[in-house]
BALOBA-1460 file (C-alpha; in Angstrom, 3 decimals):
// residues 268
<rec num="1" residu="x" x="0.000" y="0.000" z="0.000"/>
<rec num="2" residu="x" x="1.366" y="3.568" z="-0.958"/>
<rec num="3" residu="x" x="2.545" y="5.415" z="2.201"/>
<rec num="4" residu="x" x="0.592" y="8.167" z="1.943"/>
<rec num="5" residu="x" x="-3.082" y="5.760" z="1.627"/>
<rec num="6" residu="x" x="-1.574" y="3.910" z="4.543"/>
<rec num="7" residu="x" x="-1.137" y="7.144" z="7.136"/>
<rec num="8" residu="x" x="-4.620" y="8.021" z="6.575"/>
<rec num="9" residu="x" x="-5.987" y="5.089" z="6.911"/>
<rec num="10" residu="x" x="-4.225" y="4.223" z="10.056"/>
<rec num="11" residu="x" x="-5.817" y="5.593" z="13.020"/>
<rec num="12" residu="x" x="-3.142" y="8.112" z="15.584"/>
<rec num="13" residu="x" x="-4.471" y="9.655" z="18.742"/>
<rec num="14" residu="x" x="-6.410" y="12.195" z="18.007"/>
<rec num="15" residu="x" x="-5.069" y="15.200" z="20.012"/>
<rec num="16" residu="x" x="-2.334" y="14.950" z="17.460"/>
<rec num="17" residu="x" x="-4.316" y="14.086" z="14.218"/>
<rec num="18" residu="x" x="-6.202" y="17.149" z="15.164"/>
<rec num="19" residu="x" x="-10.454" y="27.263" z="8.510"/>
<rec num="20" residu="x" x="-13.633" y="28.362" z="8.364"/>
<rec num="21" residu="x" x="-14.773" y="31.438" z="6.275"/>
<rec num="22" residu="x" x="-17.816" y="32.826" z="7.785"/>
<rec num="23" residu="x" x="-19.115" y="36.102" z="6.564"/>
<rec num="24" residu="x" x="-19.107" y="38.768" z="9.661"/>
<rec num="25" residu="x" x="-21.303" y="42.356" z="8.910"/>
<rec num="26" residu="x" x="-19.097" y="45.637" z="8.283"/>
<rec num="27" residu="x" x="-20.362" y="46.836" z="11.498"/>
<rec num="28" residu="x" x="-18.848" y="43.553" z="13.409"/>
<rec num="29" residu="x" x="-15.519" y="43.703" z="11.515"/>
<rec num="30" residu="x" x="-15.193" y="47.179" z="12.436"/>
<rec num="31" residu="x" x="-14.195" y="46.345" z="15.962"/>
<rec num="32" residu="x" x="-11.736" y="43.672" z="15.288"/>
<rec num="33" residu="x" x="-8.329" y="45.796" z="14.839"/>
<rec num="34" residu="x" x="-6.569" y="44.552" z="11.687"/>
<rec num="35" residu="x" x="-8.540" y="43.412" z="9.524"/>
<rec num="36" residu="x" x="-8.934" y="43.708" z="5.314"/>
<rec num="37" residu="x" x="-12.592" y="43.094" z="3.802"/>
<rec num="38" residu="x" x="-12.514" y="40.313" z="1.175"/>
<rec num="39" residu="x" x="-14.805" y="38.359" z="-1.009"/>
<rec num="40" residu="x" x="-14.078" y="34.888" z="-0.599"/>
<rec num="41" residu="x" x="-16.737" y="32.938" z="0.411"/>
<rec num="42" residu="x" x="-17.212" y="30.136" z="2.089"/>
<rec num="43" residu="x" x="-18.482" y="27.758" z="-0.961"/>
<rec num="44" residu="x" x="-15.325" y="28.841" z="-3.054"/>
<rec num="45" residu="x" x="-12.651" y="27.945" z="-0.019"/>
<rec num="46" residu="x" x="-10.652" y="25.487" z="-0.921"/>
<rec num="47" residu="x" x="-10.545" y="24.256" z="2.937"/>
<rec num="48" residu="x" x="-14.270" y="24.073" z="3.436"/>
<rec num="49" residu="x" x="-14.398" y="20.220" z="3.334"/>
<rec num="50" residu="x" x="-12.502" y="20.172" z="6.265"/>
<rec num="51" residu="x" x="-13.252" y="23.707" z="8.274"/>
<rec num="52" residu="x" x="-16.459" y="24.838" z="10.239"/>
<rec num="53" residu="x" x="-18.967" y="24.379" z="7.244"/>
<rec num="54" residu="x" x="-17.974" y="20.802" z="6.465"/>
<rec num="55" residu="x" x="-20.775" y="18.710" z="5.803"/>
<rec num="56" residu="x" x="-23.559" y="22.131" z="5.059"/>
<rec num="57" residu="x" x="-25.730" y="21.825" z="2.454"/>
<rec num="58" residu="x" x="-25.635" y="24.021" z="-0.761"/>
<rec num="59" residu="x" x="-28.503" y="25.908" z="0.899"/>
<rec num="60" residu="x" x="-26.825" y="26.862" z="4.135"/>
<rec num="61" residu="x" x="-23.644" y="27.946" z="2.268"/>
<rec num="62" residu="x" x="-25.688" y="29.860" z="0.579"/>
<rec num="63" residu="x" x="-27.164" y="32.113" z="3.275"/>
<rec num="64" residu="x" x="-23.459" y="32.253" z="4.635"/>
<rec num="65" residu="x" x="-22.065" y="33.439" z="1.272"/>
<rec num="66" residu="x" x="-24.559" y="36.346" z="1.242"/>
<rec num="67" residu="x" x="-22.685" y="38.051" z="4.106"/>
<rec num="68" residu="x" x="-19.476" y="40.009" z="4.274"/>
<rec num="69" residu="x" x="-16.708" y="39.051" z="6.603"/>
<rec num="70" residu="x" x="-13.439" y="39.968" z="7.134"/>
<rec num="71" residu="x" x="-9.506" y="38.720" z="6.313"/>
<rec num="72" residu="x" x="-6.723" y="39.398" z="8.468"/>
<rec num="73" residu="x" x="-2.720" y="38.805" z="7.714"/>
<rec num="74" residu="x" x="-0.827" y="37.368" z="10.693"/>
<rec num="75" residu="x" x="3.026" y="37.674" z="9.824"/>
<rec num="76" residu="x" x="5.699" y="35.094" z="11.634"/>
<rec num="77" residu="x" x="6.505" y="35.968" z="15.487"/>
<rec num="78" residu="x" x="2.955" y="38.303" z="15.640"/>
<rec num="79" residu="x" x="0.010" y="37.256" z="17.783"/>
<rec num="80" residu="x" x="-3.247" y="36.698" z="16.979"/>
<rec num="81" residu="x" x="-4.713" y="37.324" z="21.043"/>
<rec num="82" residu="x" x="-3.312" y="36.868" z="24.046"/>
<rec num="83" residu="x" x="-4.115" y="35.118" z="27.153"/>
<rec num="84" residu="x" x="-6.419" y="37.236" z="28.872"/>
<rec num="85" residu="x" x="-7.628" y="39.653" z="26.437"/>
<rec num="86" residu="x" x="-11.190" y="40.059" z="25.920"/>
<rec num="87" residu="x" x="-13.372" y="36.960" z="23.793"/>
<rec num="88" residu="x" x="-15.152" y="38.528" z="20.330"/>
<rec num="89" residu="x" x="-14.654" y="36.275" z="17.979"/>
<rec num="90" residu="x" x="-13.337" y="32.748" z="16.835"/>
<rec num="91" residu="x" x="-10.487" y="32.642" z="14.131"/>
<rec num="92" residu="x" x="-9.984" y="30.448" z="11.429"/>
<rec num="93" residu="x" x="-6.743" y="29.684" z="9.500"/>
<rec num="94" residu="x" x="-6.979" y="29.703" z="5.410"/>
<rec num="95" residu="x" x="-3.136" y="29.726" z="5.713"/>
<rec num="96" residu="x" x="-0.075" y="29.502" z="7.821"/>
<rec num="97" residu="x" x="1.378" y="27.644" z="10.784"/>
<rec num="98" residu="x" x="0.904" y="28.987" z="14.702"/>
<rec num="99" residu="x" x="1.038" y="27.350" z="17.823"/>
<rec num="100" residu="x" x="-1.266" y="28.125" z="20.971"/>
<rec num="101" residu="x" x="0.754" y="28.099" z="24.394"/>
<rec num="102" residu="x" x="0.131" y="29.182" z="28.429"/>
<rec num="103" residu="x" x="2.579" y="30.868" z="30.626"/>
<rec num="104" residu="x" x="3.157" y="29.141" z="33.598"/>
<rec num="105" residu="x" x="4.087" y="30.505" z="37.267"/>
<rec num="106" residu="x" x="7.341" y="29.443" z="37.131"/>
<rec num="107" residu="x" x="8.349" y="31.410" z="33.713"/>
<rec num="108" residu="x" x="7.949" y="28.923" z="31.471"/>
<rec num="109" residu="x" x="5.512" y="28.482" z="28.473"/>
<rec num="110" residu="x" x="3.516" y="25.224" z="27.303"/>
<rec num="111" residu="x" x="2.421" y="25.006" z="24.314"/>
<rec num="112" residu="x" x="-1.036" y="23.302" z="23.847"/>
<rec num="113" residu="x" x="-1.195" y="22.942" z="20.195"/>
<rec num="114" residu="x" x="-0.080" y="23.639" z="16.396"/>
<rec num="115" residu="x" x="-2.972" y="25.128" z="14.818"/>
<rec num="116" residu="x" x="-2.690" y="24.775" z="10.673"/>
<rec num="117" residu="x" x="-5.005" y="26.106" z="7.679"/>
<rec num="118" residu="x" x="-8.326" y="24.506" z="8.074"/>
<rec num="119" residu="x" x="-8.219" y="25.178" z="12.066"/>
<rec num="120" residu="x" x="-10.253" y="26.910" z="14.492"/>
<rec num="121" residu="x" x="-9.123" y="28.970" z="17.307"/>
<rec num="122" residu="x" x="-10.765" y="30.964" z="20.266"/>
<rec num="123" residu="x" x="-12.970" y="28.777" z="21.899"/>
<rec num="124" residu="x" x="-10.935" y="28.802" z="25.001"/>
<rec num="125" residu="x" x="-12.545" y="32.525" z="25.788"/>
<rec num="126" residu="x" x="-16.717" y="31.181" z="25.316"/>
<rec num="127" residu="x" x="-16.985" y="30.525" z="29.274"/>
<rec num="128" residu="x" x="-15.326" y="33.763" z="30.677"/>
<rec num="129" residu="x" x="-15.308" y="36.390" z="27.736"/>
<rec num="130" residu="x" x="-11.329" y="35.876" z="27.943"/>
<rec num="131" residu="x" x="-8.801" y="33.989" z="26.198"/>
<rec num="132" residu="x" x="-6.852" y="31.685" z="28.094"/>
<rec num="133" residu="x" x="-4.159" y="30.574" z="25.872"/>
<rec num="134" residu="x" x="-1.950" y="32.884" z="23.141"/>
<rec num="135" residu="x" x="-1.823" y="32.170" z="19.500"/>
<rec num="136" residu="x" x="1.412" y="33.324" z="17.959"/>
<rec num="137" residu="x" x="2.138" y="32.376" z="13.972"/>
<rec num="138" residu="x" x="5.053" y="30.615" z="13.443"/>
<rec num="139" residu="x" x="5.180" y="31.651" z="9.828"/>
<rec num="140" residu="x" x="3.248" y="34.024" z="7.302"/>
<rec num="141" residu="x" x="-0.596" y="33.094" z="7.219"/>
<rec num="142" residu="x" x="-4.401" y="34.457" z="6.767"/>
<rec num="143" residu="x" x="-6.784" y="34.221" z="9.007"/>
<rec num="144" residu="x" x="-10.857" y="34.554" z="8.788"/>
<rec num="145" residu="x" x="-11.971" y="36.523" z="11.700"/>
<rec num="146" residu="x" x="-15.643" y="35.605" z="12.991"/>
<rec num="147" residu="x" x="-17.375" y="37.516" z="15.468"/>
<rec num="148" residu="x" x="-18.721" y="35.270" z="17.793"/>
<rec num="149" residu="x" x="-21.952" y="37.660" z="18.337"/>
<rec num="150" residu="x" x="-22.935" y="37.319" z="14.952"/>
<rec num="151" residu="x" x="-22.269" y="33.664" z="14.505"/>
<rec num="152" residu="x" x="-24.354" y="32.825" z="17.306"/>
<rec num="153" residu="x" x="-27.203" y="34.622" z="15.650"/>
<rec num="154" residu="x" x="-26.514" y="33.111" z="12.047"/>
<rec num="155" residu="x" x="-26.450" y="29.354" z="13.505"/>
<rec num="156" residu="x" x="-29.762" y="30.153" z="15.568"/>
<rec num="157" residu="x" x="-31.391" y="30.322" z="12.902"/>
<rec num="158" residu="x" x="-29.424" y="27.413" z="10.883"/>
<rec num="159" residu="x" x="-29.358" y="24.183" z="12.944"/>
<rec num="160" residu="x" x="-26.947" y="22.506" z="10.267"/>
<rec num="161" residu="x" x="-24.492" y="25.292" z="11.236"/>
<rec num="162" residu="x" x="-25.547" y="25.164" z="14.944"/>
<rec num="163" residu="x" x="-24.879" y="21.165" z="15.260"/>
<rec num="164" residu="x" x="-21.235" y="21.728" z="13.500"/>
<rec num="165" residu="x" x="-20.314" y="24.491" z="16.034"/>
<rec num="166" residu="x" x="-21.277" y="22.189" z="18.379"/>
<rec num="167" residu="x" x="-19.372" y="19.539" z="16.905"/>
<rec num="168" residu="x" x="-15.937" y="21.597" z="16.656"/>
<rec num="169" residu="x" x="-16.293" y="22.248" z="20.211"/>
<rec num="170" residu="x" x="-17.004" y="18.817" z="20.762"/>
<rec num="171" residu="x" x="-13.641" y="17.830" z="19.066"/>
<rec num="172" residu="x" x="-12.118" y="20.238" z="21.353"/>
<rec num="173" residu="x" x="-12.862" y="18.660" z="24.405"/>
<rec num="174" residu="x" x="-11.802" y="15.233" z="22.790"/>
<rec num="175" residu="x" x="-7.962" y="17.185" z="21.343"/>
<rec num="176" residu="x" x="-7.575" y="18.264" z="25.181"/>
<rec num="177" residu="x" x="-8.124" y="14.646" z="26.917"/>
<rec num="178" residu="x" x="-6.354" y="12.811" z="24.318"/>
<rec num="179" residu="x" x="-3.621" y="14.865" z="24.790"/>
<rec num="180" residu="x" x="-3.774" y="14.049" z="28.246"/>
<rec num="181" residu="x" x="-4.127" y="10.789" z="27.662"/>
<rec num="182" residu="x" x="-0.759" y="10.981" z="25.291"/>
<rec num="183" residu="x" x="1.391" y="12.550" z="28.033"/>
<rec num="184" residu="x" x="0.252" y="10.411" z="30.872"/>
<rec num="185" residu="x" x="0.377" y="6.741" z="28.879"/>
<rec num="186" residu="x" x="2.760" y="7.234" z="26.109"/>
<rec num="187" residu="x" x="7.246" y="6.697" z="26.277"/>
<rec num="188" residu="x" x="9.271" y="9.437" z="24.913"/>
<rec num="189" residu="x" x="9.725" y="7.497" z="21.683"/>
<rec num="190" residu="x" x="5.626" y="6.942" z="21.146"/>
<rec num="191" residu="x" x="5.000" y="10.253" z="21.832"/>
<rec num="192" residu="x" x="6.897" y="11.477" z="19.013"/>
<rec num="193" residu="x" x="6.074" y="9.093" z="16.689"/>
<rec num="194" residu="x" x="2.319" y="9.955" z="17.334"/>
<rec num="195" residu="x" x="3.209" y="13.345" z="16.861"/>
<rec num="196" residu="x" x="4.795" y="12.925" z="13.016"/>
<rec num="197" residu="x" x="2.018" y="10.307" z="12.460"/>
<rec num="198" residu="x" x="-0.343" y="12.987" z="13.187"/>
<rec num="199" residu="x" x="0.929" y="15.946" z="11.481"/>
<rec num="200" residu="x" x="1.308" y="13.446" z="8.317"/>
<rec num="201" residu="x" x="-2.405" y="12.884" z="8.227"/>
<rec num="202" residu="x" x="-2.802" y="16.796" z="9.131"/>
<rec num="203" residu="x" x="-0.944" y="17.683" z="5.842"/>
<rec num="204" residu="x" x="-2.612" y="14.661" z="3.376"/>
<rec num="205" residu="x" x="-6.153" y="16.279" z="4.280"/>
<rec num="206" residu="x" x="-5.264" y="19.224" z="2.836"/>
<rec num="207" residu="x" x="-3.848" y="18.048" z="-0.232"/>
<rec num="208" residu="x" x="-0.079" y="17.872" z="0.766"/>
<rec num="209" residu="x" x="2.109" y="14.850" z="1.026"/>
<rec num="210" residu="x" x="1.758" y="12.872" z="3.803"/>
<rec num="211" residu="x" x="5.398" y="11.250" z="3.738"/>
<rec num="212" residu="x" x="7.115" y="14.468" z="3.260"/>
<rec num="213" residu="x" x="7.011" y="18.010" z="4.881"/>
<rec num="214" residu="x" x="8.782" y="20.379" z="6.694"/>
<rec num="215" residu="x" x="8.084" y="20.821" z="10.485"/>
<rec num="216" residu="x" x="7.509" y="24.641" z="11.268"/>
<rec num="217" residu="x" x="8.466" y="24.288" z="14.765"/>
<rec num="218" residu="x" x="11.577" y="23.823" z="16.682"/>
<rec num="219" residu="x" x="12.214" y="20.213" z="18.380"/>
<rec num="220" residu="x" x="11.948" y="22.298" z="21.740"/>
<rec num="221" residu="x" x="8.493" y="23.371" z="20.750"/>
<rec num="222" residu="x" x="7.915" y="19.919" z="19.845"/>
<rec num="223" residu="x" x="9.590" y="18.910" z="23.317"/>
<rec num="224" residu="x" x="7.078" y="21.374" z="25.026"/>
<rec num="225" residu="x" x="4.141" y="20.040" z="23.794"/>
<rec num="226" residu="x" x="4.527" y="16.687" z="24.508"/>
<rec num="227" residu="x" x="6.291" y="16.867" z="27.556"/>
<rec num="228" residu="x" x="9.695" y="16.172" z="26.689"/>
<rec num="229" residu="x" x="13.577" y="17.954" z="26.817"/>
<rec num="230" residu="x" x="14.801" y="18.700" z="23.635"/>
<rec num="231" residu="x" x="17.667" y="16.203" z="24.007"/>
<rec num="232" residu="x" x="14.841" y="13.776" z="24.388"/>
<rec num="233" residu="x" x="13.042" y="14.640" z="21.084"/>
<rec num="234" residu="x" x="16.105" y="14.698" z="19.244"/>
<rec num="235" residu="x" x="16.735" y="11.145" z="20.670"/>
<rec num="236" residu="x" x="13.923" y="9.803" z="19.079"/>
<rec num="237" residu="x" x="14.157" y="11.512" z="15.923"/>
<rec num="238" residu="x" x="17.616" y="9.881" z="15.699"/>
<rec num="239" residu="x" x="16.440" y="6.398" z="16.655"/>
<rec num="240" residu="x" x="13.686" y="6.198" z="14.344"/>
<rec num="241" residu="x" x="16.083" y="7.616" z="11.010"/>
<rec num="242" residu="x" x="18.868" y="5.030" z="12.436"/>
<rec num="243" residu="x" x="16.246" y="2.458" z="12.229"/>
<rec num="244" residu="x" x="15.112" y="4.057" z="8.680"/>
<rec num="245" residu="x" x="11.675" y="4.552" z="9.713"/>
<rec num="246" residu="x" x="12.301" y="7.955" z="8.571"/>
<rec num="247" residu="x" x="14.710" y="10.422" z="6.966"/>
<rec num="248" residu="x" x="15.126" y="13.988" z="8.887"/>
<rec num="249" residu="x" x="17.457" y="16.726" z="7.721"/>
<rec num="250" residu="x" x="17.278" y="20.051" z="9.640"/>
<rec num="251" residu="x" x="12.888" y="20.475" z="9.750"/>
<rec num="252" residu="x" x="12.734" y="18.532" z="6.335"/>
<rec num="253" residu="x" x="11.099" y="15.407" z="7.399"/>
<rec num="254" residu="x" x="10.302" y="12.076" z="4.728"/>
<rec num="255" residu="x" x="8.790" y="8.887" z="6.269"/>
<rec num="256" residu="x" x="10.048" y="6.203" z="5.050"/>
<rec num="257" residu="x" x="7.659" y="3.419" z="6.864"/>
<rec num="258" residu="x" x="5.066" y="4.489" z="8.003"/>
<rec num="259" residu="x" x="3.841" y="0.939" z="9.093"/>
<rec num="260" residu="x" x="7.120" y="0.625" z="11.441"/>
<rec num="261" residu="x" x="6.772" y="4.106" z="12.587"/>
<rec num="262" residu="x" x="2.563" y="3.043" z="13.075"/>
<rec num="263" residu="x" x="3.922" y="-0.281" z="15.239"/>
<rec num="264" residu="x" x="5.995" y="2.457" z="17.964"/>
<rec num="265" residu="x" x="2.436" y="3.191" z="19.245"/>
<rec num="266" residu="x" x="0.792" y="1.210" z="22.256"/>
<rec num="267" residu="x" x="-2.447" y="-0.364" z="21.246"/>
<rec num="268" residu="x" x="-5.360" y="1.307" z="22.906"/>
């Protein structure tokens, strides 16, 4: 079986297997600094079989696509929000690479995820009207800015819509205790292979390769998100190209078998 058939159809946890488009009024877009007016709709977007409106009907992209929403441009090292500032809107990536992160009492940061094109962020601020966690891009990418405000009043009256917001928060909740699951179960050398496995699937359902990409963040970034030094990371990363399970050269990654790689995994 090809490589790239064979990572998606093998299953990886899915807190590492784990943007939308939606129209927002002038008024609404007004408030949200940054922000350029385009005319992309959702039922043009290349990403929309695997963002927000996945699975709507022609008819419900329709009443979508007769709004106007707004664009912004995140450049590498710049934040989308902070933790703490106030919740408007959820934000969806049409391009680019970020990661989401806390700061912790001692100094330190942990990062909590690597958001891609076809992801949603901001849920984190629904319960208290603030964002707990920071989004920072870790290259050059666009990103769909929804007003929460108005999407709430667009899905109330468009229960397709409503039951897929309710279904992205849904995944949420499963990302977060998978993770969990993957730092409290998992050896260093698992962890990391779930992690490539992952991202491999990540790229293949958006039309990339799945057996060859480049990694956009560090191996400490890596280390920080699944709970592992960087010496550790780069451990495994070496063990698994000795073993030619894969090839890495500086973030250039090709996976040579995936089946192997598949087989570092416990069985759940």
């Amino acid at each position: 079986m090809p490589a790239a058939a064979m990572l998606q159809s093998r299953a990886v946890p899915r807190a590492i297997a784990s943007a939308v488009t939606f129209p927002t009024p002038l008024a609404d877009a007004a408030r949200v600094p940054d922000v350029a007016r385009v005319s992309t709709v959702c039922s043009t977007c290349a990403l929309r079989t695997i963002c927000m409106p996945c699975g709507l009907q022609p008819e419900s992209l329709a009443d979508i696509d007769g709004l106007v929403y707004s664009r912004r441009r995140i450049h590498r090292g710049e934040h989308l929000f902070h933790a703490g500032e106030p919740f408007k809107a959820l934000y969806a990536f049409r391009s680019g690479f970020f990661k989401t992160y806390v700061d912790a009492p001692d100094g330190t940061t942990q990062i909590t995820a690597f958001p891609m094109a076809g992801d949603v962020v901001g849920m984190d601020g629904i319960d208290t009207d603030q964002h707990r966690f920071n989004v920072v891009a870790l290259d050059d990418g666009d990103v769909c800015v929804i007003p929460y405000a108005h999407l709430q009043t667009v899905a109330a009256g468009n229960p397709t819509l409503q039951r897929q917001l309710h279904k992205l928060m849904s995944r949420e909740i499963v990302r977060e205790q998978s993770l969990m699951m993957l730092l409290g179960s998992m050896r260093a050398d698992a962890r990391v292979a779930a992690f490539l496995l992952g991202l491999s699937n990540r790229f293949a359902a958006r039309g990339y390769s799945a057996s060859e990409f480049n990694l956009r963040m560090t191996r400490e970034e890596i280390g920080s998100y699944l709970g592992l030094k960087l010496e550790t990371v780069s451990r495994a990363l070496s063990r698994f190209q000795d073993e030619n399970l894969i090839r890495a050269h500086l973030r250039s990654i090709t996976i040579v078998d995936a089946e192997a790689l598949q087989r570092v995994l416990p069985a759940f």
